[in-house]
C-alpha positions in Angstrom: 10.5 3.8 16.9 13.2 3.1 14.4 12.5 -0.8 12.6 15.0 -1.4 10.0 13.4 -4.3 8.3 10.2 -3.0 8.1 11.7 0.2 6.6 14.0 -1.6 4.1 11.3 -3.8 2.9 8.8 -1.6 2.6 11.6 0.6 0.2 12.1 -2.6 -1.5 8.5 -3.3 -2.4 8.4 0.4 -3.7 10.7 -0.6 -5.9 9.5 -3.8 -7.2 6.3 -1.9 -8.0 8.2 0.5 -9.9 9.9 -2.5 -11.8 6.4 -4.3 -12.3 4.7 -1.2 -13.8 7.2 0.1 -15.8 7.7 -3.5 -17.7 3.6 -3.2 -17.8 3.8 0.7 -19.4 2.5 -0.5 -22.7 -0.6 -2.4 -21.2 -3.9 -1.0 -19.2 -2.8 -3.2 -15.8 -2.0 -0.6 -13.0 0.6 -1.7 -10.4 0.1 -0.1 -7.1 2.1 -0.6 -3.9 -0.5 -0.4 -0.5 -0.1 0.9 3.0 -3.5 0.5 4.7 -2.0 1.7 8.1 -1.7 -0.2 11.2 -5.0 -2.3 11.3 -7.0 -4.2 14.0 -6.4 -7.9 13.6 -4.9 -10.3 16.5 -1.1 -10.2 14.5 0.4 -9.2 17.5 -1.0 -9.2 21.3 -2.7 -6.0 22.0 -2.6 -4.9 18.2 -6.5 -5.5 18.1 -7.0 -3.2 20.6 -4.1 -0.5 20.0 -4.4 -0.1 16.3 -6.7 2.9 15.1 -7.7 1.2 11.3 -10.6 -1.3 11.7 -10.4 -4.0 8.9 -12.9 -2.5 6.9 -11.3 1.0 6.6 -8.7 -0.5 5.5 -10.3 -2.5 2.5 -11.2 1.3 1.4 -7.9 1.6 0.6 -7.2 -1.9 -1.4 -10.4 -1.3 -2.9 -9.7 2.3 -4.2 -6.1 1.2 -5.2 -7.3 -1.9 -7.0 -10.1 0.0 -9.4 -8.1 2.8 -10.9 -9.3 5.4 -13.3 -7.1 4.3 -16.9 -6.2 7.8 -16.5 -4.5 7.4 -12.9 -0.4 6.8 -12.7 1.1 3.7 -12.1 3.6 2.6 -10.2 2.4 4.8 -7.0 2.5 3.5 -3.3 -0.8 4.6 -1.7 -2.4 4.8 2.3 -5.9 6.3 3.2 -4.7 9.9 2.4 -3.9 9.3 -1.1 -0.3 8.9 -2.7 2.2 8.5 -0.3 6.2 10.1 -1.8 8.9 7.8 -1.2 
């Protein structure tokens, strides 16, 4: 299924982060865009029960983009499987 303004957004977020992180180069904040995949919350009817992420599995991936090694990139846009190319 093809949804436009999901997709747009998303790409504009991307770039934002980009944006952010590049104006924050000279400073040890990390600026990381997150996709925790589709999770199970009552959103949308039937999305608790359709949706494959449960609500902890996806604060795995917050958590792991929000503590950062100084060493790790910025600017990125990250899911469970690592970083995701855009």
């Amino acid at each position: 299924m093809i949804v436009p303004a999901y997709q747009s957004s998303r790409a504009a977020l991307n770039a934002i982060t980009l944006v952010v992180a590049k104006a924050l180069a000279d400073t040890s904040i990390k600026v990381t865009s997150v996709c925790p995949g589709w999770v199970q919350t009552d959103l949308a009817p039937g999305n608790r029960e359709q949706a494959p992420v449960t609500p902890e599995q996806a604060t795995e991936v917050v958590h792991r983009a929000a503590t950062l090694a100084v060493t790790d990139p910025s600017g990125t846009f990250v899911d469970a499987d690592g970083t995701v190319r855009w």
